[in-house]
C-alpha positions in Angstrom: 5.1 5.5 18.5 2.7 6.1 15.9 -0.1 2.9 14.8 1.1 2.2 12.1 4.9 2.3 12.9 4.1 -0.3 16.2 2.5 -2.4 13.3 5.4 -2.6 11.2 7.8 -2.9 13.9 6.1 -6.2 15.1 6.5 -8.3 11.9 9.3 -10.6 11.8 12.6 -9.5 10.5 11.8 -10.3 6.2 8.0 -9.0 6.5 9.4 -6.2 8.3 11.9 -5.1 6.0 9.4 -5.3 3.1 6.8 -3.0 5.4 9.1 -0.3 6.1 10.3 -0.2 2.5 6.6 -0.1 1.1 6.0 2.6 3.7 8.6 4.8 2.8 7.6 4.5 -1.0 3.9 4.8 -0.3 4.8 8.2 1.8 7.1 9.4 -0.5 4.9 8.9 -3.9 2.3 10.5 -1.5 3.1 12.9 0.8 -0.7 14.6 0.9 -1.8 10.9 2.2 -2.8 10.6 5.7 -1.5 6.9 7.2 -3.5 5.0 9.9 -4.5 1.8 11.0 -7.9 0.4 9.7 -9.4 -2.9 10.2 -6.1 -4.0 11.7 -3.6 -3.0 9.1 -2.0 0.1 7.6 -4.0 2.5 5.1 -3.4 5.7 3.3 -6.2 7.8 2.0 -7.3 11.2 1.5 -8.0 13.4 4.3 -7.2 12.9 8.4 -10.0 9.6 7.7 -7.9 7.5 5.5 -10.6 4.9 5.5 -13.3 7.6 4.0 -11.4 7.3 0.9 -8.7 4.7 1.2 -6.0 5.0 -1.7 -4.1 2.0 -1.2 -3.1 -0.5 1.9 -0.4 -2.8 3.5 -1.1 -6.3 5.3 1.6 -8.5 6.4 0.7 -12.1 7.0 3.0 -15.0 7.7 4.9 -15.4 4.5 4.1 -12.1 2.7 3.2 -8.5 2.8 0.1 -7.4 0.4 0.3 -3.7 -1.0 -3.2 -3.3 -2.4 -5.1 -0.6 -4.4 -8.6 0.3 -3.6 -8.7 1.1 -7.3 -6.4 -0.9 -8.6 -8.1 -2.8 -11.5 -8.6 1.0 -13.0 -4.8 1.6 -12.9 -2.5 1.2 -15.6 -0.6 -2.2 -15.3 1.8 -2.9 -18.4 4.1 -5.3 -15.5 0.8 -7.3 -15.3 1.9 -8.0 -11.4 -1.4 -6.4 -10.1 -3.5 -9.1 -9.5 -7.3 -8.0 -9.6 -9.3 -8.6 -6.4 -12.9 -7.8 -4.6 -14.7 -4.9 -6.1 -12.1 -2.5 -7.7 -9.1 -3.9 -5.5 -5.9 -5.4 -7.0 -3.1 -6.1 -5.1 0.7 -7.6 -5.5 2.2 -10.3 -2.5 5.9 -9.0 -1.8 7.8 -12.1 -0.3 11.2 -9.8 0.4 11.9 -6.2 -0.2 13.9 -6.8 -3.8 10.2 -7.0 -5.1 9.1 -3.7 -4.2 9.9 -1.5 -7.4 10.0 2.7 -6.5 9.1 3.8 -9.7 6.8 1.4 -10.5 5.0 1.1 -7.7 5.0 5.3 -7.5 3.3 4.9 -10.7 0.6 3.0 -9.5 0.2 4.8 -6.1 0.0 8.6 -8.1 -2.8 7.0 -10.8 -4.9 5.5 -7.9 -4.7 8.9 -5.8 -5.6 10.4 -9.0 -8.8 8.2 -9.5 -9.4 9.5 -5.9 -9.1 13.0 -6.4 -11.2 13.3 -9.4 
């Protein structure tokens, strides 16, 4: 079993749920992403190194599972649920998977790969 798939696997059942779904979206929105564990937590970046240029991150802890952008504060937001963080970072807490929104979040993930491509 892959890292970051024995990560996901050992949330509890809610945190879980809300892991796998942001995964799949994540891989589907960007298949040219390489996924691994850094600093303890899933990551997606460019290249076989995601952490040399991280594109965006999930980190579960006991009531929630943060999906965060490296470059998030330069990414389009009109839903204003990106919540700016350290340095460039903004980030949204997903409590259950009903708050994980495809095309919105696709949006997000294909603008912040494109800051990183630049």
């Amino acid at each position: 079993m892959d890292p970051v798939t024995t990560y996901l696997t050992g949330l509890d059942a809610p945190l879980r749920e809300t892991g796998e779904k942001l995964r799949s979206v994540i891989e589907a929105a960007l298949p040219e992403a390489a996924g691994a564990m850094w600093h303890g937590h899933p990551v997606w970046g460019l290249g076989d190194r995601p952490g040399k240029t991280p594109v965006c991150l999930a980190k579960a802890y006991p009531a929630y599972v943060t999906f965060g952008l490296w470059r998030g504060q330069d990414v389009a937001d009109d839903s204003g649920r990106l919540v700016p963080g350290a340095r460039r970072m903004a980030s949204v807490k997903l409590r259950t998977v009903a708050e994980i929104n495809p095309e919105l979040f696709t949006g997000w993930l294909r603008d912040a790969y494109a800051l990183e491509t630049r």
